[in-house]
C-alpha positions in Angstrom: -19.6 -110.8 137.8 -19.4 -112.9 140.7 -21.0 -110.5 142.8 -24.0 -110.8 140.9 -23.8 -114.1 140.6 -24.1 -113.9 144.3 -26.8 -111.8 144.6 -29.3 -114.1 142.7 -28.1 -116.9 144.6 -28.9 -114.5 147.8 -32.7 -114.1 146.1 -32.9 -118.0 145.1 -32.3 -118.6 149.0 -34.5 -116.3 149.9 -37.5 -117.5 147.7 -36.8 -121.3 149.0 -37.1 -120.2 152.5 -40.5 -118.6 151.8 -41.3 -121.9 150.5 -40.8 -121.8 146.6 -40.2 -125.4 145.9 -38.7 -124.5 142.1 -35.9 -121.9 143.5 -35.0 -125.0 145.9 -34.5 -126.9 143.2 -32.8 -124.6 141.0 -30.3 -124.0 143.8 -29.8 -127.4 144.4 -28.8 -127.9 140.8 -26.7 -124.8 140.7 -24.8 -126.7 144.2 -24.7 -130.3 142.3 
């Protein structure tokens, strides 16, 4: 379970650093 918690924490990193502003968010949120 936590491994694909992971993951789309891995994918949500990867769409913030090609500049989706809502993935950025939503890992912010997941952080805070």
């Amino acid at each position: 379970m936590a491994k694909k918690q992971k993951r789309a924490d891995y994918e949500l990193v990867k769409k913030a650093k090609a500049g989706d502003g809502r993935a950025y968010d939503q890992l912010m949120e997941m952080y805070h």
